[in-house]
N, C-alpha and C positions, 0 to 999 in steps of 0.2 A: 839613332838615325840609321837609316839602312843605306850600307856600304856603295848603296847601283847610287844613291844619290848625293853621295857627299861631293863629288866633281860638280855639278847642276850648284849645289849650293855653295862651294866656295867659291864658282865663277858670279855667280849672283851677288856673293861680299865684295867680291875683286873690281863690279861693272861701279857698285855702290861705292867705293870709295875712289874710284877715277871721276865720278861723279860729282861727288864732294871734295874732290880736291883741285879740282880745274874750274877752271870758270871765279872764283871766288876771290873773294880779299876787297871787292869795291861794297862796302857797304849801304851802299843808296841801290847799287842792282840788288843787293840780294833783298832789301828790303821793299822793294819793286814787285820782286817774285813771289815775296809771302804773301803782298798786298793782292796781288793777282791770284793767288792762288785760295787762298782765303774767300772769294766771292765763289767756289766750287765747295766751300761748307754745306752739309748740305744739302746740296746740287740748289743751292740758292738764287743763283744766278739763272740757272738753268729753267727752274721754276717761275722767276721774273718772267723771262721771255716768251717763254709760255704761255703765260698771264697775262703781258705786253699783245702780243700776239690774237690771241681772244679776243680782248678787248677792242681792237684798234680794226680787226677783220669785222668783215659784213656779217650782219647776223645768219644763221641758215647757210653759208656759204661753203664749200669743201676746203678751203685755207685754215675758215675758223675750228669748221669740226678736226683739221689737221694739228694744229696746236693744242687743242684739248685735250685729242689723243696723245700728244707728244706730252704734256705735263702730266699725266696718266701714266704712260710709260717711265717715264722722268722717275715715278712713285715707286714704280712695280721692281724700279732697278734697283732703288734704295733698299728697299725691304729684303730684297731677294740677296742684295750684297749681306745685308746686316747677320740676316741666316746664316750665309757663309762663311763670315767672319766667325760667329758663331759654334761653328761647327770643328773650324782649324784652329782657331786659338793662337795663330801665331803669331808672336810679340813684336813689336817695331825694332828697328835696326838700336842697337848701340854701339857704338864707334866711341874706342875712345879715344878724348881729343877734339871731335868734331862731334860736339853737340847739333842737336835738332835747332834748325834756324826757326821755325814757328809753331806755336802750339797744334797741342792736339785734342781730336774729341775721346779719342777711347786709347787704351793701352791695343788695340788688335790692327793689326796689317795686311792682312791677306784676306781677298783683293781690296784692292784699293779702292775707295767708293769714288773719290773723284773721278778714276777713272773709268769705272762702271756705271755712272752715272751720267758721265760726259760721252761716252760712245754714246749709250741709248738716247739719250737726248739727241747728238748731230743726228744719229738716224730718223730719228721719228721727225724733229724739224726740220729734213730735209725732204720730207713728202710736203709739207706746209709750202715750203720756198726752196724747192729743188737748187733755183740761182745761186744760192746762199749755201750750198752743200759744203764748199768747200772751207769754207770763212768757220762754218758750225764742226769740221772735222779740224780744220787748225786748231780752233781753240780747244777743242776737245784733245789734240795733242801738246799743246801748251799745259792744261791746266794738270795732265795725267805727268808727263814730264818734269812740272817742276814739284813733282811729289819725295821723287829723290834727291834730286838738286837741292832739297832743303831738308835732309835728311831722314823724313820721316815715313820711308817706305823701301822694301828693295826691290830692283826694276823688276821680280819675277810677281811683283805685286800689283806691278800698274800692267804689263801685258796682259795678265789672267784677268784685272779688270776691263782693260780695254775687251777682250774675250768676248766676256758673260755681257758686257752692256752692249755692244754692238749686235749680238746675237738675239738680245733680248729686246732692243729697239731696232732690227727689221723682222723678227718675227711678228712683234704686236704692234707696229706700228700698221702693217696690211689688215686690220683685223676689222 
């Protein structure tokens, strides 16, 4: 590793275990948080509402075409994370001591799809239901949050996601 970055990275281990050491010890929250967190598999959730959305909107109507595009982007975020997961290769936290509180889908962490996938989604479903922006960015900061808080990311993983997906759901969500 090169020397300019090892501060960046040990503050990164440092943020990850004030993370995983507070908050914790009630067993029905933290299994609260996987259960919450678990519905951004994914972008599952994401993809529902989407779908929800479509459905429920007037045929032909700019709302509908709105949500389309948003499960659309929803897609484009996935993929484009998966690429760059792809590309950095960087393995999930191990702490020891403090195992990972819920499974995973891949050995790779960088960025975090939940949370690349949850930015681009609140964006794009907030051209749908502008009212609902903030509701669709909470939870986009819930689900990207408790990616640490359950060990299985380090926060320089959910802000690079939070990044790419925010970036990537208002640039194509105007399209």
């Amino acid at each position: 590793m090169t020397p300019l970055l090892q501060p960046a990275v040990e503050l990164d281990r440092r943020v990850l275990l004030l993370l995983r050491g507070r908050g914790h010890g009630n067993p029905e929250f933290e299994r609260g948080v996987a259960l919450f967190s678990r519905a951004g598999e994914h972008a599952a959730c994401w993809f529902g509402l989407g779908l929800l959305g479509v459905c429920v909107s007037r045929r032909g109507s700019r709302r509908r075409r709105a949500f389309a595009r948003g499960v659309l982007v929803t897609g484009i975020a996935y993929g484009f994370n998966y690429g760059v997961k792809l590309t950095v290769k960087r393995r999930r936290p191990d702490i020891a001591g403090l195992p990972p509180l819920t499974p995973v889908v891949s050995e790779l962490s960088f960025p975090s799809a939940h949370a690349t996938t949850s930015f681009a989604a609140a964006a794009a479903y907030s051209r749908a239901l502008p009212a609902a922006s903030p509701l669709f960015y909470g939870a986009a900061v819930l689900l990207a949050t408790s990616r640490p808080y359950l060990g299985v990311h380090y926060p320089s993983d959910v802000i690079a996601g939070a990044a790419l997906g925010n970036t990537i759901g208002r640039v194509l969500r105007c399209r």
